[in-house]
ROTIFI-382622 format. One record per residue (C-alpha): residue number from 1; x, y, z. Coordinates in Angstrom, 2 decimals, padded with zeros to 5 digits. Each point is the difference from the previous one (the first is absolute). Layout:
BEGIN
{i:NUM | x:X | y:Y | z:Z}
...
//
This chain:
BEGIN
{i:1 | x:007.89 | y:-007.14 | z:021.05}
{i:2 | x:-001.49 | y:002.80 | z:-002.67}
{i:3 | x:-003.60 | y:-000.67 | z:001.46}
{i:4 | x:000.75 | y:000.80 | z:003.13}
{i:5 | x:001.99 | y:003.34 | z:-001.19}
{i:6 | x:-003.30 | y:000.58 | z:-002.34}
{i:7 | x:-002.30 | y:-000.41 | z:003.40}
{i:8 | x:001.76 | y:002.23 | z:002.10}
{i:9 | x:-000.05 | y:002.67 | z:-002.33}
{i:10 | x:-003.64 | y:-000.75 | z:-000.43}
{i:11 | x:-000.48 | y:-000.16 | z:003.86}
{i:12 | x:001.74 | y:003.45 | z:-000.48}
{i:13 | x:-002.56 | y:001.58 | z:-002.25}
{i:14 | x:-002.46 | y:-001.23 | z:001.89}
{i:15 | x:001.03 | y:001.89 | z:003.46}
{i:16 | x:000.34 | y:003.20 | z:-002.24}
{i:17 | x:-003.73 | y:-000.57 | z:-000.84}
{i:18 | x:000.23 | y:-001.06 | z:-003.62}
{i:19 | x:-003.06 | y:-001.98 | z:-000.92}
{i:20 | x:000.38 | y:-003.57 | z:-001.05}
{i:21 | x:-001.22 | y:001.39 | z:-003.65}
{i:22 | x:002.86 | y:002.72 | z:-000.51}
{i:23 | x:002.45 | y:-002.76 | z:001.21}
{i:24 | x:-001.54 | y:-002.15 | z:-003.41}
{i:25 | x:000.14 | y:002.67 | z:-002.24}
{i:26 | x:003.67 | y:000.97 | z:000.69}
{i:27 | x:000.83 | y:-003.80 | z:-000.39}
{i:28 | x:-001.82 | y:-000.24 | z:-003.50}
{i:29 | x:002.34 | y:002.97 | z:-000.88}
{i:30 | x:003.04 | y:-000.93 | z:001.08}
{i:31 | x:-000.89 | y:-003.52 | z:-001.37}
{i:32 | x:-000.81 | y:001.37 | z:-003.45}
{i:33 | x:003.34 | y:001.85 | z:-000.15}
{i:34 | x:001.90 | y:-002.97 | z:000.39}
{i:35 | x:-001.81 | y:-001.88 | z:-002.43}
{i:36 | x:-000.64 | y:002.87 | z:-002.67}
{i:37 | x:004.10 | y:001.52 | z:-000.06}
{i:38 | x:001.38 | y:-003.38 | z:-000.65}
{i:39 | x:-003.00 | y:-000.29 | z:-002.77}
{i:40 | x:001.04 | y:003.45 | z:-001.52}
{i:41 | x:003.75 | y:-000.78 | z:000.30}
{i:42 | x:-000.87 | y:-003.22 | z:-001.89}
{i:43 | x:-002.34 | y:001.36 | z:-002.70}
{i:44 | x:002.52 | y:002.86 | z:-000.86}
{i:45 | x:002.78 | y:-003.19 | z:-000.29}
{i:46 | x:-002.13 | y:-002.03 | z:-002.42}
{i:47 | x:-001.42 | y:003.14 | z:-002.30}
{i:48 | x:003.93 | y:000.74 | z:-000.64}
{i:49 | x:000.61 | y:-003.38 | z:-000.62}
{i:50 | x:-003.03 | y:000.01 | z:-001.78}
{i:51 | x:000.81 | y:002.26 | z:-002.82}
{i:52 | x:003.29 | y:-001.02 | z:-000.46}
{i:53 | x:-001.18 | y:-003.43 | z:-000.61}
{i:54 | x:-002.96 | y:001.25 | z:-002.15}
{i:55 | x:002.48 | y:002.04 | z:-001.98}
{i:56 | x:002.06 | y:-002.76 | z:-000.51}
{i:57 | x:-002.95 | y:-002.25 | z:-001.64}
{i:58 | x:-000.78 | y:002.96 | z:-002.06}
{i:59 | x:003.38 | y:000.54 | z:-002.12}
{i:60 | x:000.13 | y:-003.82 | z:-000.35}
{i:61 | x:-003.54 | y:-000.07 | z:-001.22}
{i:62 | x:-001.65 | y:-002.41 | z:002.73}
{i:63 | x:-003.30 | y:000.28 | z:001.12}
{i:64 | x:-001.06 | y:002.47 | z:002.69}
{i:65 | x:000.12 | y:-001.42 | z:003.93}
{i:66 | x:-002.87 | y:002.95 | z:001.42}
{i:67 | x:-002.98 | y:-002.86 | z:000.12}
{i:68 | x:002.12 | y:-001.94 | z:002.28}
{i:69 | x:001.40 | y:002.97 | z:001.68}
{i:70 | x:-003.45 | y:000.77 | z:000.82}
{i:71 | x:-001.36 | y:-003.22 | z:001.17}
{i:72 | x:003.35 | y:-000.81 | z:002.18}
{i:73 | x:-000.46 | y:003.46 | z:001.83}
{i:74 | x:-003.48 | y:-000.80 | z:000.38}
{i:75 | x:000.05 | y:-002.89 | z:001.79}
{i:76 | x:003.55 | y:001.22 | z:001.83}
{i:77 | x:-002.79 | y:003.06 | z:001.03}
{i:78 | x:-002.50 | y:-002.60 | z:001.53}
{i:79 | x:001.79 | y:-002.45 | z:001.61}
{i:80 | x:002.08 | y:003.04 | z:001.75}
{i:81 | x:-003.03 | y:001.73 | z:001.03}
{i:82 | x:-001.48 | y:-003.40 | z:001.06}
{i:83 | x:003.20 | y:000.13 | z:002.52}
{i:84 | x:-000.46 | y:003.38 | z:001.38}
{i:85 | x:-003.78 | y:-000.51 | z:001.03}
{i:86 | x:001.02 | y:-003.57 | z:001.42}
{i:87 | x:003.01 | y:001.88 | z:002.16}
{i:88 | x:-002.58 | y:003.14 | z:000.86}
{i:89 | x:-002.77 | y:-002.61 | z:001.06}
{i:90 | x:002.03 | y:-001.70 | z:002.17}
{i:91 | x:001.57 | y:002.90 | z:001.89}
{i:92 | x:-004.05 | y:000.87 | z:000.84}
{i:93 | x:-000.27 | y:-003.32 | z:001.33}
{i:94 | x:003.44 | y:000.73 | z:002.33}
{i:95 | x:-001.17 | y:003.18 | z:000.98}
{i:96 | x:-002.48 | y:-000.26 | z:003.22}
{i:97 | x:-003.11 | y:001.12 | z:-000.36}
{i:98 | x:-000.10 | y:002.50 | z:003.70}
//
């Protein structure tokens, strides 16, 4: 039901003489906005979290957590960017090409 919403409104832009490339390029940004708020949202969550837990460790003399931190966020990073050029790709390959 969404697709066909999605292609009217891209039959719509395309009767108003927007060019199959500006169509892409406001899809990559309104893609990347609803990938990269929930991302910030998240990443502000964990870095309070984050020193709590860090601060915690400290006064009870464990060791520090930042390698791990690090390499968890790291591959978080990847495999979420990963995602958003899978979804981009495949809204090019939706999109016709006229």
């Amino acid at each position: 039901m969404q697709y066909k919403s999605d292609l009217s409104t891209e039959q719509v832009d395309n009767a108003f003489g927007a060019e199959p490339s500006m169509i892409q390029g406001a899809l990559f940004k309104q893609i990347a906005i609803y990938f990269l708020l929930p991302l910030a949202l998240a990443v502000v969550h964990s870095i309070v979290g984050l020193v709590i837990i860090n601060q915690f460790l400290h006064a009870m003399h464990m060791i520090s957590t930042l390698p791990y931190i690090l390499i968890t966020a790291g591959i978080v990073l990847v495999i979420y960017g990963i995602y958003l050029i899978a979804t981009v790709s495949y809204t090019h390959l939706t999109l016709p090409t006229t």
